[in-house]
C-alpha positions as CSV (number, residue, x, y, z in Angstrom):
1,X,0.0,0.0,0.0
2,X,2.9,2.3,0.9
3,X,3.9,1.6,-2.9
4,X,0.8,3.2,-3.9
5,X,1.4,6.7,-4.3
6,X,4.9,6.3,-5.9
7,X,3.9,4.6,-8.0
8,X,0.9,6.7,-9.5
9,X,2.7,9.4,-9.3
10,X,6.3,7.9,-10.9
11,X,4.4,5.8,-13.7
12,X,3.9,8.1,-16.1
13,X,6.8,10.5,-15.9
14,X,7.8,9.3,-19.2
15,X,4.8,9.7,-21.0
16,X,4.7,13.3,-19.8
17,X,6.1,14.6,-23.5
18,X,4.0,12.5,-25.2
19,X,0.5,13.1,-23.2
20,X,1.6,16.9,-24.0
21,X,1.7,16.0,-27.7
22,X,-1.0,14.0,-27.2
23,X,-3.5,17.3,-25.3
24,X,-1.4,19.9,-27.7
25,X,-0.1,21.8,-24.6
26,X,3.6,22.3,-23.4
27,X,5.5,20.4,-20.9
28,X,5.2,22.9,-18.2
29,X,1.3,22.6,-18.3
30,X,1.4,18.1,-18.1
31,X,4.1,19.0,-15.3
32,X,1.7,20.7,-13.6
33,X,-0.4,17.4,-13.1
34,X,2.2,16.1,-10.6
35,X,1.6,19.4,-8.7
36,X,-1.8,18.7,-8.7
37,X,-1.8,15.3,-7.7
38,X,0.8,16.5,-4.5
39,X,-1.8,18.9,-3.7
40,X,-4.5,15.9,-4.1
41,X,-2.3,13.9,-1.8
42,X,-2.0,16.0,0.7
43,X,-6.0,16.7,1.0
44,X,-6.0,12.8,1.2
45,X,-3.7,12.6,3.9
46,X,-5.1,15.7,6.0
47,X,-8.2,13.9,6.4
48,X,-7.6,10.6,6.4
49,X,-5.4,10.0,9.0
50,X,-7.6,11.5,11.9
51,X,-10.4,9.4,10.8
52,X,-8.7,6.2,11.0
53,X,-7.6,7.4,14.6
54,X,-11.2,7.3,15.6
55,X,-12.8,4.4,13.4
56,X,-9.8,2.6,12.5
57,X,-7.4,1.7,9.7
58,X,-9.4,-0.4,7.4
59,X,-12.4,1.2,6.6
60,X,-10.0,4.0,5.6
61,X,-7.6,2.0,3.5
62,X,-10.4,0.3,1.7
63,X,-11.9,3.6,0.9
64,X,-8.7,4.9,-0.3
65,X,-8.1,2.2,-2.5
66,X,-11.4,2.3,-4.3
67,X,-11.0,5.7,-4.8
68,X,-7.8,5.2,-6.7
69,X,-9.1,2.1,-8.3
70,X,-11.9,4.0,-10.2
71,X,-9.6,7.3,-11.0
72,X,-7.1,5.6,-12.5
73,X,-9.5,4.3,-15.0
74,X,-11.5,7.2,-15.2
75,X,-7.8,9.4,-16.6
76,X,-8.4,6.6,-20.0
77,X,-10.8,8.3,-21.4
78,X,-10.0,11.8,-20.3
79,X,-10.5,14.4,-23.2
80,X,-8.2,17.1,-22.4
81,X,-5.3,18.3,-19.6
82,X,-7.9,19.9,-17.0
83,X,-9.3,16.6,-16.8
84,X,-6.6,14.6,-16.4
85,X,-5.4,17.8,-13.8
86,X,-8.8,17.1,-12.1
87,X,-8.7,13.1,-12.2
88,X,-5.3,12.9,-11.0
89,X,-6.5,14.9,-8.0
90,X,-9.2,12.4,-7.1
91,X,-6.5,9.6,-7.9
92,X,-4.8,11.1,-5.3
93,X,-7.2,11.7,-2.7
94,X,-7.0,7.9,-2.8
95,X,-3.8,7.2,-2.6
96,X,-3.3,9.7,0.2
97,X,-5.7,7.9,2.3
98,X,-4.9,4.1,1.8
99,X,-1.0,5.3,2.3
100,X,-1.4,7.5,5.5
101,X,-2.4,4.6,7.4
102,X,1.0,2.3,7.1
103,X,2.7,4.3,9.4
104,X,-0.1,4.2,11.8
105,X,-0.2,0.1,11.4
106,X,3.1,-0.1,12.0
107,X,3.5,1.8,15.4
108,X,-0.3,-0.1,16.5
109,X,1.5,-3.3,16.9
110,X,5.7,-2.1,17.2
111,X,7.1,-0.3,20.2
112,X,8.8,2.8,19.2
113,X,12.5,1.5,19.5
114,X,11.4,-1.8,16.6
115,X,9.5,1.0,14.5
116,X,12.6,2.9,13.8
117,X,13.8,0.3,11.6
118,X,10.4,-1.4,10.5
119,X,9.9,2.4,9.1
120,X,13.1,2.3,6.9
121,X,11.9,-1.3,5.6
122,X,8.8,0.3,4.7
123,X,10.7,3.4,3.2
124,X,12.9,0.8,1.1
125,X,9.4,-0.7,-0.4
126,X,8.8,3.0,-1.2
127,X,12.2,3.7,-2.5
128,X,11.7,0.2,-4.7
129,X,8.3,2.0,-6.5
130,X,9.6,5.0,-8.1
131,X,12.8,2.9,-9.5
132,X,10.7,-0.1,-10.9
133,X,7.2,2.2,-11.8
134,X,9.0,4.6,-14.8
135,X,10.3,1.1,-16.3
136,X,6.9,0.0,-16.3
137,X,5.7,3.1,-17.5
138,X,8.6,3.6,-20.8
139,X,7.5,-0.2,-21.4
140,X,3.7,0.8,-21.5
141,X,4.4,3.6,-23.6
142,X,4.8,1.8,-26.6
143,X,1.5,0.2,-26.7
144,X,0.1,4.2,-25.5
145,X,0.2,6.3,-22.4
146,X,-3.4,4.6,-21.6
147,X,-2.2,2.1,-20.7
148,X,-0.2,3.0,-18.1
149,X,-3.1,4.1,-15.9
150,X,-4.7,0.8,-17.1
151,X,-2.4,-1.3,-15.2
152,X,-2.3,1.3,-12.0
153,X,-6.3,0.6,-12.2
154,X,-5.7,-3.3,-12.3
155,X,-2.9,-2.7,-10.1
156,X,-5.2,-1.1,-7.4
157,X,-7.8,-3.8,-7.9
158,X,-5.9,-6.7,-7.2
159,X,-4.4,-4.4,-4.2
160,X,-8.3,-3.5,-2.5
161,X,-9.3,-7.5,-2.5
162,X,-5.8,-8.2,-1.0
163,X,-6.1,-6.0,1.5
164,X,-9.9,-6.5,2.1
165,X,-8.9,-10.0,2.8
166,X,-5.5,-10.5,4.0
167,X,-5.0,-7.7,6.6
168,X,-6.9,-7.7,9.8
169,X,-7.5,-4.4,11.7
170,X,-4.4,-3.1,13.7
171,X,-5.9,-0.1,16.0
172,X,-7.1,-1.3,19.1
173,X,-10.1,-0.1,21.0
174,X,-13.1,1.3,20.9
175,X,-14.6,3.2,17.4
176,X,-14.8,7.1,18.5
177,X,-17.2,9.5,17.4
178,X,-16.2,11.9,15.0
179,X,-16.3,15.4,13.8
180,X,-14.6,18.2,12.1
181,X,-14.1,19.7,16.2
182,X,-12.3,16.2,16.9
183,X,-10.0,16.5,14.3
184,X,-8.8,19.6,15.0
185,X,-8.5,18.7,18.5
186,X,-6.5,15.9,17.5
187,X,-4.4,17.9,15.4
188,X,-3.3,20.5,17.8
189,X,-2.9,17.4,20.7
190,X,-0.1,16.5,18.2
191,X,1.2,20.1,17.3
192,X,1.5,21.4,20.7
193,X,3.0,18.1,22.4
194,X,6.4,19.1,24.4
195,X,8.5,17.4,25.8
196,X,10.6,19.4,28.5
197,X,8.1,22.2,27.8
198,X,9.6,22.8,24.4
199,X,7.3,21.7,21.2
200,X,10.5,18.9,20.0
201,X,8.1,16.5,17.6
202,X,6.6,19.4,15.2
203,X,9.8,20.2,15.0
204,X,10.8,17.5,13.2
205,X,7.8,17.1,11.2
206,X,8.6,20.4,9.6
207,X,11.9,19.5,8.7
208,X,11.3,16.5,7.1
209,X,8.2,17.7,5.1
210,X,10.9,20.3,3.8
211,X,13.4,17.9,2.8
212,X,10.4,16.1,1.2
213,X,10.6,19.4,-0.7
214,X,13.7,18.2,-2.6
215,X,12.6,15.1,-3.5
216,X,8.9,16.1,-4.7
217,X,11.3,19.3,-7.2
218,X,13.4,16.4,-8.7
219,X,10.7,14.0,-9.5
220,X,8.7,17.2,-10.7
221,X,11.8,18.0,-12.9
222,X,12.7,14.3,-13.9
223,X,11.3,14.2,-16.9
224,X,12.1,18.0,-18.4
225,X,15.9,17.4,-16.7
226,X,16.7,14.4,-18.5
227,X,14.7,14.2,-21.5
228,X,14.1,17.4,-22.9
229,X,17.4,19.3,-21.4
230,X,19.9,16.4,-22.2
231,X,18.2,15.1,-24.7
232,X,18.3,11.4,-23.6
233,X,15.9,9.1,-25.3
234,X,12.2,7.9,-23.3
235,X,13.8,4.1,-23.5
236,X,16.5,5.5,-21.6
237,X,15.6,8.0,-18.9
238,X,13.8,5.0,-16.8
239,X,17.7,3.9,-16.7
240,X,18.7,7.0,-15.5
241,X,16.1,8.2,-13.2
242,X,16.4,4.5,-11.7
243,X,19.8,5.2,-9.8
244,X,18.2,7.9,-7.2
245,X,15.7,5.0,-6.1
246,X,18.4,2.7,-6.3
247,X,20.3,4.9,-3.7
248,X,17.7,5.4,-1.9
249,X,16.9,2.5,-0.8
250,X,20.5,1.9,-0.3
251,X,20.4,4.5,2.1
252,X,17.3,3.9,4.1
253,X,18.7,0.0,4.6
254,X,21.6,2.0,6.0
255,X,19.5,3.7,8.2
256,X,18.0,0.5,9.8
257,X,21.3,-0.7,10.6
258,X,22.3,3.0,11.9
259,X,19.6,3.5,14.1
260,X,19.8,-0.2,15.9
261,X,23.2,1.4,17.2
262,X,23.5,5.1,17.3
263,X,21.1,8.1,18.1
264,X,18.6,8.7,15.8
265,X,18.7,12.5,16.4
266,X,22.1,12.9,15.3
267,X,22.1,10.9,12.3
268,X,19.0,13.2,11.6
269,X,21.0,15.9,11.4
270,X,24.2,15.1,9.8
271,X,22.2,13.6,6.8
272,X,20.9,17.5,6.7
273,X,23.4,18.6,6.2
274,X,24.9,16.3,3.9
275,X,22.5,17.3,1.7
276,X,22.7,20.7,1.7
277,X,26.3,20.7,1.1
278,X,25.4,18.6,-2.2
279,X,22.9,20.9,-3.6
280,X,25.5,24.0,-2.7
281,X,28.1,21.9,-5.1
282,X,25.0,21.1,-7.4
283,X,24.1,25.0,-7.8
284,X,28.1,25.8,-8.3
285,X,28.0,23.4,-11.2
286,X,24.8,24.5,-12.7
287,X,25.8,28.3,-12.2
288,X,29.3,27.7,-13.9
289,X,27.6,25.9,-16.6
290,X,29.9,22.9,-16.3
291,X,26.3,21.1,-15.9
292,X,26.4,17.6,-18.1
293,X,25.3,13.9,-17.0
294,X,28.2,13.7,-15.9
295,X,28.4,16.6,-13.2
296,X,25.0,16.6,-12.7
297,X,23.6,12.4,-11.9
298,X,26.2,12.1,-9.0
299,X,25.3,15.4,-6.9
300,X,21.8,14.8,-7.6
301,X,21.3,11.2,-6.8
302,X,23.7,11.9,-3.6
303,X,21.6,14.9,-2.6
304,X,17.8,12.9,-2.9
305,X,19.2,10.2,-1.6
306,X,20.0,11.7,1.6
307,X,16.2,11.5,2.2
308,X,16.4,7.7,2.8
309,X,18.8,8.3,5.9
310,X,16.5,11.6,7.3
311,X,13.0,10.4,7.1
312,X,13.3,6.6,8.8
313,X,15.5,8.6,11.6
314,X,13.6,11.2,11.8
315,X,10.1,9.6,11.5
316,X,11.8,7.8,14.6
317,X,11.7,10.8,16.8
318,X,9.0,11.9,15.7
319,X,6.1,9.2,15.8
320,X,8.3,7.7,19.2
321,X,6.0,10.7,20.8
322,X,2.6,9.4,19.9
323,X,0.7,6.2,19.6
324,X,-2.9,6.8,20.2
325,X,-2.7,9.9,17.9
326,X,-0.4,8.1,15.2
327,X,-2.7,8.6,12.3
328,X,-2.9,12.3,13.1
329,X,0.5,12.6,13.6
330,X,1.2,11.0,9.9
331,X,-1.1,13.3,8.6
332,X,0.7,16.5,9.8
333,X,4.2,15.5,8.4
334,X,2.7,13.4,5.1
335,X,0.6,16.4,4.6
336,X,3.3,18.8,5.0
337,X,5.6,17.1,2.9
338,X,3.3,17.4,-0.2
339,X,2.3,20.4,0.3
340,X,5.9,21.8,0.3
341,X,6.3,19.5,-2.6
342,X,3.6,21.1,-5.0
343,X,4.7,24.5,-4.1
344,X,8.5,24.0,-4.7
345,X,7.6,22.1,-7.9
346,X,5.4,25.0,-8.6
347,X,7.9,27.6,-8.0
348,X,10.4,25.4,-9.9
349,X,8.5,25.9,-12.7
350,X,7.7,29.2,-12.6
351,X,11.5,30.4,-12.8
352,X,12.1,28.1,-15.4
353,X,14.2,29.8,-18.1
354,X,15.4,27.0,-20.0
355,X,18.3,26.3,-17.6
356,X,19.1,23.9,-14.7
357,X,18.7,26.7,-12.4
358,X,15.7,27.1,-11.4
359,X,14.9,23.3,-10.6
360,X,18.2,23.5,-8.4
361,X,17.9,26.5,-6.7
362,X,14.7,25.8,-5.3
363,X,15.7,22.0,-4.3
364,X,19.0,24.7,-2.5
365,X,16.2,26.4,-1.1
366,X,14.3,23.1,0.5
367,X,17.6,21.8,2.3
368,X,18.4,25.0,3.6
369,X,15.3,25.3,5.3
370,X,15.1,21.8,6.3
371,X,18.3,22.2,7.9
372,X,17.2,25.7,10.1
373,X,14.9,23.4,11.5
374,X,16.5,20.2,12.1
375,X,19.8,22.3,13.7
376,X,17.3,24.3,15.6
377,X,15.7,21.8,17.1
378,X,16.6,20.9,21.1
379,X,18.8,17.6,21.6
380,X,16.4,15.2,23.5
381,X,17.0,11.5,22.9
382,X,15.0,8.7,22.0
383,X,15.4,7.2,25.3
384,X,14.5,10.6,26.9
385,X,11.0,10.7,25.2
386,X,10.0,6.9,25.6
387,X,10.8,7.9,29.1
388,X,8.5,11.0,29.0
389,X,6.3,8.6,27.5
390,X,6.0,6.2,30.0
């Protein structure tokens, strides 16, 4: 289920030039889509992940799924870009909700310490999406770009009645009532938690939904990047764009390892800033115009990549503060993450000038401000919350 949203969202990037052709509209405008569906996720998410608190994982899952089971065939027979735009929204409304809740599942039956690394296993499945789902996507391509969001609709079939099935319900305890005052109470329960009277777990929820920032610009920018600016064929960008998931989920299996044995916090931060020192040498190239595959793969698949050792670390501290509020917890950083990730995208292609710049600059722009966070945030330890906790 985790796999869900990367995959609708990575599937088609290679079909993006030719669904432009296709709907006679530039690039920018079917790049848009992906902003759209972000923005679709997000609403998803925000919702989602309160309700499941209160009535419980499945209902919401199975909801979710159906939703993107009907969308995806529903974008078929679309008849021009706003209603793909629109679709894709709805497509992601579902996708947002049956993902929200894996998290959630995960710290119902894990205590925090096992979840740290159950979350990076999870994030590998996630990293494994986006690197096979543009294969599948180039390969789809040559029958037509249809037929790409045929097989996510058959894929999300198969998906609902395994779920509906195999998966028993994971939140314990009663069903709640709920209403649009609960869920706000819910919400700020999770935004103004402290620990040592200082607010420590929205903290890093903010971070990380802006270092989801950089990853949401790149995949927004995949296709125009590699395709259109270095002229590399549809056949081969799947090979290319393939390396950031591959190092990825090299990176999150790291991270398992990593947090068994060292503080999660500090690995947190050092990845931060990792990353922001490879997007400063990423700018530098791209400023210079020394910008070629060559100069340009390595510092960007190091610089993503860093997001497989900060979100299982930092998803750590962060969901180590709640249980009974883990869905709403989700929601705030999932949420946030798209959010910042349609608007960077957004902005990303708003300065576009034909150049590398403006995609780089604003992923620059991400790290930085992940990094004022994560470096501003007060050193409390893992063991220091679960203590709190109990």
């Amino acid at each position: 289920m985790i796999a869900a949203t990367p995959l609708a969202l990575d599937a088609y990037l290679p079909a993006l030039p030719a669904m432009a052709n296709y709907f006679d509209v530039n690039i920018v405008a079917m790049n848009n889509t992906i902003s759209t569906f972000l923005m679709g996720n997000a609403l998803g998410v925000i919702i989602a992940g309160p309700v499941s608190d209160c009535r419980g994982r499945k209902p919401v899952g199975i909801s979710g799924l159906v939703l993107f089971l009907v969308s995806s065939f529903a974008i078929v027979f679309a008849a021009n870009a706003l209603q793909i735009q629109l679709l894709r929204v709805i497509q992601a409304i579902g996708t947002g909700m049956c993902t929200v809740i894996c998290l959630p599942s995960i710290r119902d039956v894990y205590n925090a310490r096992e979840t740290g690394s159950k979350f990076a296993v999870v994030m590998m499945i996630m990293g494994l999406a986006p690197l096979l789902a543009p294969v599948f996507g180039a390969i789809l391509l040559k029958i037509n770009w249809q037929a790409i969001f045929i097989a996510l609709g058959i894929y999300a079939a198969l998906l609902t009645a395994w779920y509906a099935v195999g998966i028993h319900e994971t939140r314990s305890g009663k069903t709640q009532g709920l209403s649009p005052a609960k869920i706000m109470i819910q919400y700020m329960a999770v935004f103004n938690h402290r620990n040592n009277d200082k607010r420590v777990a929205i903290r890093y929820a903010l971070s990380m939904a802006l270092t989801g920032g950089v990853l949401m610009t790149f995949l927004t920018n995949a296709s125009l990047t590699y395709i259109q600016y270095f002229g590399i064929s549809e056949s081969m960008f799947p090979v290319l764009f393939g390396i950031s998931p591959i190092a990825m989920i090299y990176t999150n299996y790291l991270s398992m390892r990593l947090i068994r044995k060292h503080d999660p916090q500090r690995i947190f931060k050092l990845a931060n800033a990792a990353q922001l020192l490879l997007m400063l040498l990423l700018l530098l190239v791209v400023v210079t115009r020394m910008d070629s595959l060559i100069t340009v793969v390595p510092l960007l698949v190091c610089g993503v990549s860093m997001g497989g050792l900060i979100h299982p670390c930092g998803s750590t501290m962060y969901m180590s503060n709640f249980r009974e509020l883990s869905g709403s917890a989700t929601s705030i950083v999932t949420t946030g993450m798209f959010l910042f990730g349609a608007g960077f995208g957004m902005i990303s292609g708003l300065f576009y000038d034909g150049t590398l710049t403006s995609m780089v600059g604003t992923m620059l722009s991400a790290t930085l401000l992940a990094n004022l966070v994560a470096w501003t945030t007060p050193d409390i330890s893992l063991e220091q919350i679960l203590t709190q906790r109990s």
